[in-house]
N, C-alpha and C positions, 0 to 999 in steps of 0.2 A: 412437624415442620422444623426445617433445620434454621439457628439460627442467622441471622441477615450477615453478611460481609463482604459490604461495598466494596471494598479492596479487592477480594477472590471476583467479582462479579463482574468488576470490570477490566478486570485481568483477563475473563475468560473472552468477552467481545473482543479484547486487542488481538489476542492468541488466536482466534476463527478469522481473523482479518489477515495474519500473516500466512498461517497455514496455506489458506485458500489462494494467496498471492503468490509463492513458492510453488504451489500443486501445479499452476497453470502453465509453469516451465516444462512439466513432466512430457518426456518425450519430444520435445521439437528440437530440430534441428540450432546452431548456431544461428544461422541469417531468419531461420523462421522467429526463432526469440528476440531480436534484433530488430526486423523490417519495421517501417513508420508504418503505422496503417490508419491514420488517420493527417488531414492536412497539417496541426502541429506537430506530429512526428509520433505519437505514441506508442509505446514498444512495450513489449512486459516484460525485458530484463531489464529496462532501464525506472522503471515503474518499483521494482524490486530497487534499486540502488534507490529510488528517490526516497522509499518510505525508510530506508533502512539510515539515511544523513538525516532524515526528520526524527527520529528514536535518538541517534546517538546524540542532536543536537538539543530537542526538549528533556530531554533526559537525561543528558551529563551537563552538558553548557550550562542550562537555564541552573541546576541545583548545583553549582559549583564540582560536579564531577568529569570533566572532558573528559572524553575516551581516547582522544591523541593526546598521547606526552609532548609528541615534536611535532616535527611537521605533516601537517595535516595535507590530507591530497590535492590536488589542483583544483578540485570540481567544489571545494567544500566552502559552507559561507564564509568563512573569514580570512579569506584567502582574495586575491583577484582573477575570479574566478568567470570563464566565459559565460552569456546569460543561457540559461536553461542545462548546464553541462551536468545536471544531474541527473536528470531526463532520460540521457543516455548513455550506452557501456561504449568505451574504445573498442578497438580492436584489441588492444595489449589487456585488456579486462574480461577475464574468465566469466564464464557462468558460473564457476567455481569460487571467484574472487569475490562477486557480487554476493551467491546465496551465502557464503561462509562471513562476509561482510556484515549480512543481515542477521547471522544467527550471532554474532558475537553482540549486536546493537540487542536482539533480545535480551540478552545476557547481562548486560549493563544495563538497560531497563529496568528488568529484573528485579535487578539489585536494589537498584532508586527507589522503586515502587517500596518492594519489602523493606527498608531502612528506614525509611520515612513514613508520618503519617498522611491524611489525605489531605491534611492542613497547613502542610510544611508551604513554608516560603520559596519560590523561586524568582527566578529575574531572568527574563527572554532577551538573551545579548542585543538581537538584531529586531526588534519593538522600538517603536518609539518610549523616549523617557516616560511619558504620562501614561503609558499600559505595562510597561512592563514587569512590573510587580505582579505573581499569579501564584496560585496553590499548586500543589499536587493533582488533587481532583480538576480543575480546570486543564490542566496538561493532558491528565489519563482522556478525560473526553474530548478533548482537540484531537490529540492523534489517534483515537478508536473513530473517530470521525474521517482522517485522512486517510487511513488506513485503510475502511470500509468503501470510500469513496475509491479507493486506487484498486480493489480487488474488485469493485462493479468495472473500472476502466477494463480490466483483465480477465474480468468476464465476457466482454464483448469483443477485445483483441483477439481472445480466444476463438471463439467461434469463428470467426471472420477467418484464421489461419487455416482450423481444419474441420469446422461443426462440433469439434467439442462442449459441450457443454457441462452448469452442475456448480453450488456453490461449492460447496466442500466434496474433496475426496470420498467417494459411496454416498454420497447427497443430492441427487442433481436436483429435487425440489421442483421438478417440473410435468405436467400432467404426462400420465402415458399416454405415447404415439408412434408408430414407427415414420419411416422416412417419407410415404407416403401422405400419411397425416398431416406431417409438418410442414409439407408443400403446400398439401390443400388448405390451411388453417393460414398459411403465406399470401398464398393467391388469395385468398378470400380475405383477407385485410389490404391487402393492395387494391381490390376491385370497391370496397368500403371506403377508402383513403381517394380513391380516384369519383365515386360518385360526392362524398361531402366538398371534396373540393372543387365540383363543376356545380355544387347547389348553393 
């Protein structure tokens, strides 16, 4: 048995959370990465930009490491920033700008994580005064939490664009079926869904 280290462990859920958030990009089009598909506007390239402001902000901010020297971009917290504008890409904002965004927030993460232990002190700028005093480890689990939650959103964004499915790249962790299958296994949850709700 190899020995425990919480650090590598939870290193490794944040890193399955981003991977699987980036994968989801693969192959769509501009307006297909873009489009709302959901009534608050949900999009997975803008899903990718949110988690990647949440890394660079619990992650540099909170332990005294910012990731902007100067001025930070319009959309970012500490700025007067429109609500929800992290949500989503501009038009002037690549898919490029975003993913490259996001691997450089890994990157600076990273670092945090490995320099520090999992006890180290931070202070969450935008918490109120009475919470924001927090560890390392409380950080690493907040955002493998946000993370995972935003790559479920991009799981289902996904589908909805083109039937894709699959957590991770060669993973899709779901039973075998062809297309077939998965209509009748559709229909027959919808015909379930439709009698409990007439009883």
């Amino acid at each position: 048995m190899n020995q425990p280290n919480p650090k590598a462990d939870l290193l490794r859920y944040l890193q399955e959370g981003r991977d699987a958030l980036v994968w989801k990009l693969d192959g769509l089009s501009d307006y297909d990465m873009r489009r709302p598909l959901t009534p608050t506007g949900t999009n997975l390239l803008g899903l990718v930009k949110h988690v990647a402001g949440v890394e660079l902000g619990y992650f540099g901010d909170t332990f005294g490491r910012p990731f902007f020297d100067e001025e930070p971009p319009p959309w970012w917290y500490t700025g007067d920033s429109e609500p929800n504008s992290d949500m989503w890409a501009t038009a002037d904002e690549s898919r490029e700008d975003i993913v490259g965004l996001y691997h450089q927030a890994w990157e600076h993460s990273n670092s945090t994580i490995a320099k520090l232990p999992l006890d180290a002190i931070g202070h969450v700028p935008w918490w109120p005064e009475e919470r924001r005093e927090v560890t390392l480890r409380h950080i690493l689990v907040r955002v493998i939490s946000d993370t995972q939650r935003h790559a479920g959103h991009a799981d289902i964004v996904r589908e909805i664009i083109d039937g894709s499915v699959g957590h991770l790249n060669g993973k899709d962790n779901l039973p075998p079926g062809d297309q077939a299958w998965w209509e009748n296994h559709r229909r027959r949850l919808e015909r379930v869904a439709r009698e409990a709700g007439n009883g």
